[in-house]
TORGUNU-771431 format. One record per residue: residue in three letters; residue number from 1; x, y, z of N, C-alpha, C in turn. Coordinates in pm, whole numbers, plus 50000, padded with zeros to 5 digits. Each point is the difference from the previous one (the first is absolute). Layout:
BEGIN
ATOM   residuo   num   n_east   n_north    n_up   ca_east   ca_north   ca_up   c_east   c_north    c_up
ATOM       ALA   NUM        X         Y       Z         X          Y       Z        X         Y       Z
...
END
This chain:
BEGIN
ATOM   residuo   num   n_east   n_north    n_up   ca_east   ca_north   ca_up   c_east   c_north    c_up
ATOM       UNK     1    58292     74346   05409     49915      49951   50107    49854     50006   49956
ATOM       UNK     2    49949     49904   50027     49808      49999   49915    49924     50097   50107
ATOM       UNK     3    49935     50042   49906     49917      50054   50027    49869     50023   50054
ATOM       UNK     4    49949     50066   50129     49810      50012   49998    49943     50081   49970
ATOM       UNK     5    49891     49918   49919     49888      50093   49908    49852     50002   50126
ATOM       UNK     6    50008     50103   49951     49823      50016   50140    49932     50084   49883
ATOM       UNK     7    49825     49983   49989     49910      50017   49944    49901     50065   50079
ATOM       UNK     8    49944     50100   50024     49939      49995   50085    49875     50140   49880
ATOM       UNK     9    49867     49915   49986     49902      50071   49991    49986     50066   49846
ATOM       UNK    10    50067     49909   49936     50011      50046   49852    49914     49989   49904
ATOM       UNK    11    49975     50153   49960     49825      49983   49899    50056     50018   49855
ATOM       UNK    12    49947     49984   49903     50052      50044   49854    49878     49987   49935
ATOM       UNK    13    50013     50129   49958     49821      49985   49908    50089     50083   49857
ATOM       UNK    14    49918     49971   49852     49980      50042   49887    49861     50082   50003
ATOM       UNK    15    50032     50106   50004     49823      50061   49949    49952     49984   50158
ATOM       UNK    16    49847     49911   49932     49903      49975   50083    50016     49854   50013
ATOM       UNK    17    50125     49909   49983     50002      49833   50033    50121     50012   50091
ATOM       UNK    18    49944     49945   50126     50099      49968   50086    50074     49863   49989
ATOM       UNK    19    50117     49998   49995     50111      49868   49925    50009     49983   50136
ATOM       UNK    20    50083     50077   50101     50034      49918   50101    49946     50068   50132
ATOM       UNK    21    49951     49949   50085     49921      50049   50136    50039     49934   50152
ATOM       UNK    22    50083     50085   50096     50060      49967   50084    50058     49885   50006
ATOM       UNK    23    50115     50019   49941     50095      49835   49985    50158     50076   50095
ATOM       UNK    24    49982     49861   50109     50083      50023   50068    50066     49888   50068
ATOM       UNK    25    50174     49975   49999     50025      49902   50088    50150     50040   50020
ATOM       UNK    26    50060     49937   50057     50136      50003   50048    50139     49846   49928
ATOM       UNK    27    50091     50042   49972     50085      49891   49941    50133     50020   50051
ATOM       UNK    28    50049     49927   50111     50105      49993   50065    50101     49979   49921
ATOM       UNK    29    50156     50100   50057     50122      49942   49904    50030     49880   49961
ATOM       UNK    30    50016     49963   49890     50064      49831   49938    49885     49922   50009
ATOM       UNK    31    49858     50016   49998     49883      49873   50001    49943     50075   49876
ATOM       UNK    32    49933     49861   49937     49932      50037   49871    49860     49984   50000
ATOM       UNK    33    49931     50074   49949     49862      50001   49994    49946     50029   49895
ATOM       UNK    34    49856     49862   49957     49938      50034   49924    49888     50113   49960
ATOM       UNK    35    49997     49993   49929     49894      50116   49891    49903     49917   49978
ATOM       UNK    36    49873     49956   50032     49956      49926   49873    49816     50055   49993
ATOM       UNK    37    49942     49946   49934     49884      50009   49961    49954     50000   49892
ATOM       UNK    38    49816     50001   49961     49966      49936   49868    50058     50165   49880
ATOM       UNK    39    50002     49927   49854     50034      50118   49929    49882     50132   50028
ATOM       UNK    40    50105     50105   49980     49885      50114   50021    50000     50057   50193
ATOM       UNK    41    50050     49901   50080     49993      50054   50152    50127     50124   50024
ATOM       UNK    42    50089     50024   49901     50061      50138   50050    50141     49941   50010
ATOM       UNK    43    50061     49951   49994     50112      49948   50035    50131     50048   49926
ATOM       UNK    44    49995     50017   49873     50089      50058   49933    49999     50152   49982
ATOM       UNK    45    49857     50069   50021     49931      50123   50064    50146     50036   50117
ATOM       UNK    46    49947     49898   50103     50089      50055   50149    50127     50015   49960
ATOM       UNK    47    50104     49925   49905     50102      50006   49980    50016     50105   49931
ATOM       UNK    48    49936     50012   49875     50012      50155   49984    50062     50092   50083
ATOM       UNK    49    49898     49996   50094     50034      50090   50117    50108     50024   50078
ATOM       UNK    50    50036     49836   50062     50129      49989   50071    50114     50048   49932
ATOM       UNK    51    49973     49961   49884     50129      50049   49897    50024     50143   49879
ATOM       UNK    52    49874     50071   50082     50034      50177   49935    49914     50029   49852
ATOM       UNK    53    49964     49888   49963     49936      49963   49835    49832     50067   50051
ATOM       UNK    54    49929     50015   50107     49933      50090   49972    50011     50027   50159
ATOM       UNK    55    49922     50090   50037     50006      50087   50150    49837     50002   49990
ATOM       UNK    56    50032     49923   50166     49836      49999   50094    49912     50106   49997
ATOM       UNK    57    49928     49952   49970     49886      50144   50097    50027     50013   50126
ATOM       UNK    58    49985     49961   50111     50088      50023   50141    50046     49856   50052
ATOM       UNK    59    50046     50009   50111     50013      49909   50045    50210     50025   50025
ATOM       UNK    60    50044     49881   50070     50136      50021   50069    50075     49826   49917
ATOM       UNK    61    50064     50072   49927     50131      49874   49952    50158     50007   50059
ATOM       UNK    62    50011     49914   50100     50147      50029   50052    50121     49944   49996
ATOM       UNK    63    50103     49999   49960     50101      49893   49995    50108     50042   50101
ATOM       UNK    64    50043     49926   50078     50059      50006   50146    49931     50110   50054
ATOM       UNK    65    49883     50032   50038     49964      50133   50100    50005     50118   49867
ATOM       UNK    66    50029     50019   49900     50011      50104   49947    49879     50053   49881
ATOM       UNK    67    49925     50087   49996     49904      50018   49885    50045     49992   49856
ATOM       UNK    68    49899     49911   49909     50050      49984   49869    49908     50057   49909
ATOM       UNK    69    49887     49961   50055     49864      50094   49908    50026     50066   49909
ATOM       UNK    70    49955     49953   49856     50043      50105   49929    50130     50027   49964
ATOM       UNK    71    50131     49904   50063     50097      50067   49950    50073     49971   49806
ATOM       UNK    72    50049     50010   49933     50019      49942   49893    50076     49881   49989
ATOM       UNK    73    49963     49918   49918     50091      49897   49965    50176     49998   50035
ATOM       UNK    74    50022     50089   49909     50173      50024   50042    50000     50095   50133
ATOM       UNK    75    49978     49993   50053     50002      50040   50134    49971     49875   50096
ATOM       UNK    76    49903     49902   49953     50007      49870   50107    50123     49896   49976
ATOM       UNK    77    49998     50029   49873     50116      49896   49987    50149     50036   50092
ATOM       UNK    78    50046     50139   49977     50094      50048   50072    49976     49962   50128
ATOM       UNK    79    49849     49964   50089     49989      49968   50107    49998     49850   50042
ATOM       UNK    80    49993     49888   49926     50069      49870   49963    49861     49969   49963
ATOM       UNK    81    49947     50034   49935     49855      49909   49953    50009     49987   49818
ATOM       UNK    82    49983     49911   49984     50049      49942   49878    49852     49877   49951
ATOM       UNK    83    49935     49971   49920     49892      49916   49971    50037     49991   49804
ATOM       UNK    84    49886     49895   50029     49984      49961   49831    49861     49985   49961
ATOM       UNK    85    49949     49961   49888     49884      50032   49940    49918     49860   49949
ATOM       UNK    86    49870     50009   49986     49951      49920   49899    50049     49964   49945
ATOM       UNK    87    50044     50118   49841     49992      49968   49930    50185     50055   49995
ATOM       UNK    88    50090     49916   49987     50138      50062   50012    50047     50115   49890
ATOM       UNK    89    50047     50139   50077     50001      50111   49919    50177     49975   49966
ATOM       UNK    90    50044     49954   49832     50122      49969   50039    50018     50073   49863
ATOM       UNK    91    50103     50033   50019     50075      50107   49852    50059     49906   49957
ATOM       UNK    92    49884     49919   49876     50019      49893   49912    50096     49996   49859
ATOM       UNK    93    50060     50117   49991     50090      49980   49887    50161     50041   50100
ATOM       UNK    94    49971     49949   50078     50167      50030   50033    50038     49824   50080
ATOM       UNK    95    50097     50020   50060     50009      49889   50038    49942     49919   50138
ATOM       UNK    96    50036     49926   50020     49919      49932   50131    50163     50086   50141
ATOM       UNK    97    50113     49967   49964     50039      50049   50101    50014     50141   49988
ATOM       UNK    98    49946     50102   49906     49999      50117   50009    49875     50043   50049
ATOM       UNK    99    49878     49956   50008     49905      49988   50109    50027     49951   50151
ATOM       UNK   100    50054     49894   49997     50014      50034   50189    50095     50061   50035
ATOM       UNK   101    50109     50064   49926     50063      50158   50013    49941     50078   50012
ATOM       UNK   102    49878     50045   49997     49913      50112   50013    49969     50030   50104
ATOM       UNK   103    49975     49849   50102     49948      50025   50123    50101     50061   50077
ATOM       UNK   104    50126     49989   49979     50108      50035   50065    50034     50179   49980
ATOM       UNK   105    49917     50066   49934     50061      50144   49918    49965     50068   50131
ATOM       UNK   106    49960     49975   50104     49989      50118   50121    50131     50008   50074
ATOM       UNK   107    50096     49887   49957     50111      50003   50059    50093     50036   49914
ATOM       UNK   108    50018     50079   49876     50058      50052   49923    50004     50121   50015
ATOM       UNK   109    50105     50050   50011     50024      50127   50046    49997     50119   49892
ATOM       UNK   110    49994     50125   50059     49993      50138   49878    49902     49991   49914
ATOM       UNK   111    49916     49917   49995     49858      50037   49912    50023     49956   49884
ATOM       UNK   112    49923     50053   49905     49990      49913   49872    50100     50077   49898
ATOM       UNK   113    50040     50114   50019     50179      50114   49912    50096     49871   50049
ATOM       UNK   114    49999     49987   50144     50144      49878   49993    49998     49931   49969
ATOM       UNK   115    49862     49880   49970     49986      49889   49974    50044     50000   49854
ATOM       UNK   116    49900     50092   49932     50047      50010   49846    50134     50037   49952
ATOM       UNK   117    50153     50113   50087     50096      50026   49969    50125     49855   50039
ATOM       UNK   118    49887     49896   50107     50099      49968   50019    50131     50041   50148
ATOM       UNK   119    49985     50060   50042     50085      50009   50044    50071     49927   50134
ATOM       UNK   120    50102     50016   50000     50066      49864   50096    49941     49970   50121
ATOM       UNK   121    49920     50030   50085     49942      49948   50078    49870     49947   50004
ATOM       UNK   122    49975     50068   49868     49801      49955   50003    50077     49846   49926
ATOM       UNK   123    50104     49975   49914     50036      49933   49930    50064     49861   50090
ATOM       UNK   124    50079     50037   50070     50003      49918   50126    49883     49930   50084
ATOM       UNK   125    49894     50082   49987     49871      49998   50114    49926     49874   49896
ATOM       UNK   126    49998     50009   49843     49927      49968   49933    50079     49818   49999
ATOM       UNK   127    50097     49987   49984     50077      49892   49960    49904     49948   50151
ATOM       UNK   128    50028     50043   50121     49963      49921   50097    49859     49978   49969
ATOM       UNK   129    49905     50079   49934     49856      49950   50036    49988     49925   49920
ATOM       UNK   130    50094     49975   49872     49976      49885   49852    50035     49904   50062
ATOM       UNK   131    50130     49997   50095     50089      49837   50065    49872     49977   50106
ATOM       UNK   132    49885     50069   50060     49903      49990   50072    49872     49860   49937
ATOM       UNK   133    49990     50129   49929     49866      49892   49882    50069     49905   49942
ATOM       UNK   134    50097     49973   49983     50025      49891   49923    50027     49895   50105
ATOM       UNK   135    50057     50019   50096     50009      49910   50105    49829     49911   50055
ATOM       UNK   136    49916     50179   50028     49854      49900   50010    49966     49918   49916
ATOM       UNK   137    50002     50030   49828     49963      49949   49893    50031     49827   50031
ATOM       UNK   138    50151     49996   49995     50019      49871   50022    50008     49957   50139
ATOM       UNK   139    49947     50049   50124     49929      49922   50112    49856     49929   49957
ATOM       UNK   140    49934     50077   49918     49850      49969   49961    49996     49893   49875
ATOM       UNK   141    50145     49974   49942     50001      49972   49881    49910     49985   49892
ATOM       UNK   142    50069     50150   49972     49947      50087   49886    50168     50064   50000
ATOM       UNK   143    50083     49960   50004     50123      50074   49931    50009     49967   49884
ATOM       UNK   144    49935     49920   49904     50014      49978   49886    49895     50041   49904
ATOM       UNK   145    49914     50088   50060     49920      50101   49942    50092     50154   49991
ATOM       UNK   146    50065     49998   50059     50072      50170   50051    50030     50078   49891
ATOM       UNK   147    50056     49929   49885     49970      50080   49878    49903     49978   49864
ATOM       UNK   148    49930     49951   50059     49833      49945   49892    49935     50168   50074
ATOM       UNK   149    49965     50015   49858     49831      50148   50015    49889     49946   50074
ATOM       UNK   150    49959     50091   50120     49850      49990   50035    49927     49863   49910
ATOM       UNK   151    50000     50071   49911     49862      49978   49918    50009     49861   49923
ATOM       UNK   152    50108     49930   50069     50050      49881   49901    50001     49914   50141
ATOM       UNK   153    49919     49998   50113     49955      49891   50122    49890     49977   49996
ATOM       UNK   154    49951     49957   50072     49814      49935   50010    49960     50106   50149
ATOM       UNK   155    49915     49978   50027     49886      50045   50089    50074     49978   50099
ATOM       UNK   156    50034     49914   50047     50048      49942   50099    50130     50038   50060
ATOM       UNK   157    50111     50009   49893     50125      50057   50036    49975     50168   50024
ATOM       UNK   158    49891     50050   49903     50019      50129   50068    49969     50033   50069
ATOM       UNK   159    49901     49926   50103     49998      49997   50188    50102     50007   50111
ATOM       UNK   160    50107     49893   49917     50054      49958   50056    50152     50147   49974
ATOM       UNK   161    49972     50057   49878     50122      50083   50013    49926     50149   50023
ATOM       UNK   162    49916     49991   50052     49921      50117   50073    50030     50014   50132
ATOM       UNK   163    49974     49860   50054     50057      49986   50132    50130     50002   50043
ATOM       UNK   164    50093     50015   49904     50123      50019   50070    50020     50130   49953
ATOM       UNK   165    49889     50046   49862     50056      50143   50052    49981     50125   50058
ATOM       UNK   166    49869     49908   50097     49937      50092   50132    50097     49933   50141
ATOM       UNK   167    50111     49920   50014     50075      49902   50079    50175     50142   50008
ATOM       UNK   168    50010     50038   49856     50073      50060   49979    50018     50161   50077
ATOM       UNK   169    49878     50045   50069     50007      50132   50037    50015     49940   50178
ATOM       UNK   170    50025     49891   50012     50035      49962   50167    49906     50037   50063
ATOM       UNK   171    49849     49918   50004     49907      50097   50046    49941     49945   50115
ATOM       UNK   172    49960     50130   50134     49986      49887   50098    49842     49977   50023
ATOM       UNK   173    49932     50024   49901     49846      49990   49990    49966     49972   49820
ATOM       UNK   174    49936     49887   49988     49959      49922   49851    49909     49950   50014
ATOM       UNK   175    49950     50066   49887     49828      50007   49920    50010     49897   49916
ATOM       UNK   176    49940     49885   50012     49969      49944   49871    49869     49941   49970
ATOM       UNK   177    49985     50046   49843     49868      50008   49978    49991     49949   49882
ATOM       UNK   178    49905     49851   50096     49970      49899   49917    50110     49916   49926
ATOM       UNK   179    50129     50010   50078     50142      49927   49927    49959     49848   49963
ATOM       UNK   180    49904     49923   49998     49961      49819   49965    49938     50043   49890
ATOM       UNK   181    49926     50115   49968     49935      49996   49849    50044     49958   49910
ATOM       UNK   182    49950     49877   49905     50054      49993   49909    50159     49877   49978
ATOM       UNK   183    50022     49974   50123     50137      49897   50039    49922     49874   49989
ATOM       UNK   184    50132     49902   49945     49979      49877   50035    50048     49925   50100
ATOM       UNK   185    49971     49906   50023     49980      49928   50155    50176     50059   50020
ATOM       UNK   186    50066     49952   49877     50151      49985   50097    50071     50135   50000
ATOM       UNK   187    49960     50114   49920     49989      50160   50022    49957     50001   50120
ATOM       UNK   188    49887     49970   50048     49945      50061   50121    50072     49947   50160
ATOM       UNK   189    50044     49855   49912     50067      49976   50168    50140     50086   49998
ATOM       UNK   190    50075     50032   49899     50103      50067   49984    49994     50152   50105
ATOM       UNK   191    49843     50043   49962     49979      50105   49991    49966     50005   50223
ATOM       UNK   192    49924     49890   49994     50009      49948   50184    50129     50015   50055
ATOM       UNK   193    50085     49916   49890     50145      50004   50090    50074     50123   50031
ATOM       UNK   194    49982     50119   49925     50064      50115   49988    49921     50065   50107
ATOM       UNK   195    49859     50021   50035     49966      50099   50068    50065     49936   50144
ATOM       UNK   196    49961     49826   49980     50058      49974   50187    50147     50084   50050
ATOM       UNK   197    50095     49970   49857     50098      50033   49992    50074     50142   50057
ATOM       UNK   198    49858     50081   49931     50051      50132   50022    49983     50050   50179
ATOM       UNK   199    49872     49949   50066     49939      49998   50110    50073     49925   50126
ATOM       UNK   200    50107     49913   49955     50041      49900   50087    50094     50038   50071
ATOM       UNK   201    50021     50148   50011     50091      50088   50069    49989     50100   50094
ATOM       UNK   202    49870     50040   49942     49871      50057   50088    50067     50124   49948
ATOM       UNK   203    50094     50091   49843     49991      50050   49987    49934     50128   49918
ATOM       UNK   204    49847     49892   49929     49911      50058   49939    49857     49980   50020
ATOM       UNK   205    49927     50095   50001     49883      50011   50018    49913     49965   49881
ATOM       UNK   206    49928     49911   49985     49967      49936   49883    49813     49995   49978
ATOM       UNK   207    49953     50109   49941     49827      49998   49996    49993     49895   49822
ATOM       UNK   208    49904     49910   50010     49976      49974   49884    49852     49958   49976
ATOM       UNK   209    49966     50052   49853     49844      49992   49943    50024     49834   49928
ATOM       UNK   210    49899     49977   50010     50015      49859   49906    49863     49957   50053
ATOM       UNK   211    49964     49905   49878     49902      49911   50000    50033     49867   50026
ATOM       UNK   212    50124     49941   49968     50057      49852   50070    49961     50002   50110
ATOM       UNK   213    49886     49945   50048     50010      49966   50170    50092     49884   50099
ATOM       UNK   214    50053     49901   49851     50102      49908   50064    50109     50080   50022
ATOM       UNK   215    50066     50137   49953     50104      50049   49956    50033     50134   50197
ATOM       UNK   216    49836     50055   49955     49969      50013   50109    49994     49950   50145
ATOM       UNK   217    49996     49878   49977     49997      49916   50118    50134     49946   50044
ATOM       UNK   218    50127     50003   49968     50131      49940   49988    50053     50110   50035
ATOM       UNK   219    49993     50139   49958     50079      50097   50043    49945     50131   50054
ATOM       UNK   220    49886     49999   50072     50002      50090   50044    49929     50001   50161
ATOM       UNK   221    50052     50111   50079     49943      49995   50134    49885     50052   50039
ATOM       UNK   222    49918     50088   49974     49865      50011   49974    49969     50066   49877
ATOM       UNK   223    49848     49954   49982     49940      50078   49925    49912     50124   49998
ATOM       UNK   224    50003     50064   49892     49871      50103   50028    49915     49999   49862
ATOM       UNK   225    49892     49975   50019     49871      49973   49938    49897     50150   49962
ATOM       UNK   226    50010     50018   49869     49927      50107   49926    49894     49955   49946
ATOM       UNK   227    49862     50060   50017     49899      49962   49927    49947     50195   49974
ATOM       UNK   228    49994     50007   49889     49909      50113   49946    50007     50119   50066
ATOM       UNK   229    50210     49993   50014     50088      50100   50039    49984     50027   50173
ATOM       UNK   230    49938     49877   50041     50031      50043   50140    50029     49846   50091
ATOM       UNK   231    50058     50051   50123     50067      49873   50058    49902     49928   50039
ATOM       UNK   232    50019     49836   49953     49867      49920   50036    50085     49942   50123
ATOM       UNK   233    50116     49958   50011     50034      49898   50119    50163     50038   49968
ATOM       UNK   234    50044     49935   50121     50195      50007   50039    49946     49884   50099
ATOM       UNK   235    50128     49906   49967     50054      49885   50067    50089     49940   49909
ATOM       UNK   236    49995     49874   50015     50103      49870   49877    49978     49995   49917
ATOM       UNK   237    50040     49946   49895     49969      49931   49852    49912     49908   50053
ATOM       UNK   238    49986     49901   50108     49932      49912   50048    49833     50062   50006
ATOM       UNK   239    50037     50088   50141     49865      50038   50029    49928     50069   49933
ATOM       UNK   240    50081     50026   49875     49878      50130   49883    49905     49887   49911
ATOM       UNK   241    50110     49882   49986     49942      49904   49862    49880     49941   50106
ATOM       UNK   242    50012     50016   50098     49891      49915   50137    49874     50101   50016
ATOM       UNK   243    50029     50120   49927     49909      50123   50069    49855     49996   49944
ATOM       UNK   244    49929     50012   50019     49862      49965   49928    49963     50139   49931
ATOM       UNK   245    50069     50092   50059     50003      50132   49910    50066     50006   49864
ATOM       UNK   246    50128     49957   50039     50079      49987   49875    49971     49892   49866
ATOM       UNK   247    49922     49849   50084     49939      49958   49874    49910     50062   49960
ATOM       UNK   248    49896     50063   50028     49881      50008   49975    50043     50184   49884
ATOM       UNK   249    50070     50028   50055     50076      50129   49859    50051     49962   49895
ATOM       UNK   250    50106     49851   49999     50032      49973   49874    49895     49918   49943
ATOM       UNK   251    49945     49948   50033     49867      49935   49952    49884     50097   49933
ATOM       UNK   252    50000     50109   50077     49926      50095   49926    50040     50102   49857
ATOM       UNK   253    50134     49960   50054     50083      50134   49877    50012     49869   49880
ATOM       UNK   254    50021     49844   49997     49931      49895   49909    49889     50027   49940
ATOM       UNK   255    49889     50000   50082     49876      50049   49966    50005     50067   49871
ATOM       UNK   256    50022     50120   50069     50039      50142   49932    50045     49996   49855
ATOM       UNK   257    50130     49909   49985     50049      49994   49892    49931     49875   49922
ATOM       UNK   258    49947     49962   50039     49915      49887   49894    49887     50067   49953
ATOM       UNK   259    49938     50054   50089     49871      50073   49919    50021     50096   49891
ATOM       UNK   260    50144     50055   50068     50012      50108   49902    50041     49946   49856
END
């Protein structure tokens, strides 16, 4: 069942630089919402956060009513929150379907003595999570990657087998960050069709960072708008690209990067 994430009042400072300063909103079960803003506004910062990779200075992160602040990674995931990265973290010398087996290892039983002895039920448990990934593999078609290495796809496929193997831990809250980087047109509509896909049941809660604002605009139900780690605006994909705030930030963070 998807999940709600509530934000409420979240600071994160390094040192003496404050990254993120009262960022707060609400994301109802099964609706997706954007992340967006110019590079540098905090966005992959906040995810950090949501997802245990660093812990707030204060502030309240909740998923169904419950405190997460601070909790660790393998501890959110056990709680159905599951995300992906920039830059895809994929254990490139093994195979493509032995990576989205990975996402599945919280449902493998007796720890990592059974996994390694083998024994008949982790062994049982395991056949089902391989007949798992391989089944997504070839929904996404990519079953004919399943035994090609990581490191022998492009940019693109390993987005794409990132995402199924954050799809693999059944999660009812997904981070994705910045998943269009780097895709081509017909990757990215692939990549449209899967999130509608996953959402069209209303059984996942779906936050995503991206700079596609067309990508943005097709799939998601509101946005929330970061400028220089704090909330500039919440409404549509419509009413942010309309906002005279929101142009006048990416226009400046242009600026910014031309002079520099």
């Amino acid at each position: 069942m998807a999940a709600r994430l509530t934000l409420a009042g979240v600071n994160l400072r390094f040192g003496g630089v404050t990254v993120l300063s009262d960022v707060g909103f609400d994301v109802e079960p099964g609706r997706v919402l954007g992340l967006v803003g110019p590079n540098g506004a905090g966005k992959t910062s906040l995810f950090n956060c949501i997802s245990g990779h660093y812990r707030p200075t204060s502030g309240s992160i909740r998923i169904d009513g419950e405190e997460v602040a601070g909790s660790a990674p393998s501890k959110l995931n056990k709680k159905g929150l599951a995300r992906t990265f920039q830059h895809p973290a994929l254990q490139l010398h093994h195979t493509v379907l032995e990576n989205v087996m990975l996402g599945g290892h919280t449902r493998l039983p007796g720890g990592p003595v059974a996994w390694s002895l083998r024994v008949p039920p982790t062994g049982r448990r395991e056949r089902e999570v391989r007949d798992e990934a391989m089944a997504m593999l070839e929904s996404e078609g990519l079953g004919w990657a399943a035994q090609a290495r990581a490191d022998e796809l492009s940019h693109g496929l390993h987005k794409a087998v990132e995402l199924c193997r954050a799809r693999m831990s059944h999660p009812s809250l997904l981070l994705l960050d910045e998943p269009a980087a780097g895709l081509s047109h017909g990757e990215v509509e692939q990549l449209m069709a899967t999130v509608r896909h996953l959402t069209s049941e209303g059984e996942m809660t779906v936050v995503i960072v991206e700079h596609n604002m067309g990508l943005i605009s097709a799939l998601t139900d509101r946005v929330v708008v970061l400028n220089y780690g704090s909330k500039l605006m919440e409404g549509t994909a419509a009413e942010a690209q309309a906002d005279p705030r929101v142009i006048e930030a990416y226009i400046g963070s242009e600026e910014s990067d031309a002079a520099a």
